[in-house]
N, C-alpha and C positions, 0 to 999 in steps of 0.2 A: 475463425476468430482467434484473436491473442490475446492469453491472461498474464497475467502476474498475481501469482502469489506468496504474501509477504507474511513471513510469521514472525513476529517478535514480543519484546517484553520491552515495556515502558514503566516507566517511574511511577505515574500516575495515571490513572487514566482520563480525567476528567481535562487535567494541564494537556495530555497529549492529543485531547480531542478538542481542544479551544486551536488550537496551533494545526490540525489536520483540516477543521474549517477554514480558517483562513488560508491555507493555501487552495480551496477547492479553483478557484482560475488560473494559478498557476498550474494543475493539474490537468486542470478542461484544456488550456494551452500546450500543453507538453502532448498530449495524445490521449487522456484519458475519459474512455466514452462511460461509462459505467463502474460502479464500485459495491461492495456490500461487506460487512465491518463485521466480524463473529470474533467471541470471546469464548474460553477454554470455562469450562461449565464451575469449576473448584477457584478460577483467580481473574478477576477483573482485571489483573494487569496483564493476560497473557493475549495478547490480540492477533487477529487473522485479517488482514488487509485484502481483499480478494477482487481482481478488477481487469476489466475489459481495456485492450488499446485499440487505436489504430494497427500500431505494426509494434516489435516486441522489439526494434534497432530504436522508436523512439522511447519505449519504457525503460532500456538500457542507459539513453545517455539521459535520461532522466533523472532514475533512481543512482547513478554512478558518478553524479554530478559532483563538486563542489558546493554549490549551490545548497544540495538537497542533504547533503553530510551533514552541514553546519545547521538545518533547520532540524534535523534528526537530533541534532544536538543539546537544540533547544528544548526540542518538546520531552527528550528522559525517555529517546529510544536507548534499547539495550541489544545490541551485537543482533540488527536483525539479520534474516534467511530469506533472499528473493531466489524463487522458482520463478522461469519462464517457460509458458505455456504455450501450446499451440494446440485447438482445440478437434479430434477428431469425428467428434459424435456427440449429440445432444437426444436426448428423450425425456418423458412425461410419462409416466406408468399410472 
């Protein structure tokens, strides 16, 4: 499995999650099978973007876009952090 994990700070959170909906099929399109959305416990604006691809070459030209800059821009991202993953081990304790 390949993740991407995105940490950032948005403007708002509500504006940045009207604007993260709307693009959910260009996201289903680009490679993204699965997602799950964690906030930092002290600040609604501080979000964890956490999500499954296909393959981590198309999360790259994805997240590296033009495209996806200028919607970052929109929605009142601030300077995010993409980690790519590559998954060795999964368990259930």
């Amino acid at each position: 499995m390949q993740h991407v994990l995105i940490i950032h700070e948005v403007e708002a959170y509500r504006a940045w999650k009207a604007i993260f909906d709307q693009a959910a099929d260009l996201r289903k399109r680009a490679g993204e099978i699965s997602y799950q959305l964690l906030r930092y416990d002290n600040d609604a604006n501080k979000i964890i973007h956490f999500s499954e691809w296909a393959s981590l070459d198309k999360a790259r030209r994805f997240f590296e876009s033009p495209e996806l800059a200028e919607i970052r821009r929109q929605a009142g991202v601030k300077a995010p952090d993409f980690i790519y993953l590559q998954e060795i081990e999964r368990g259930v304790l």
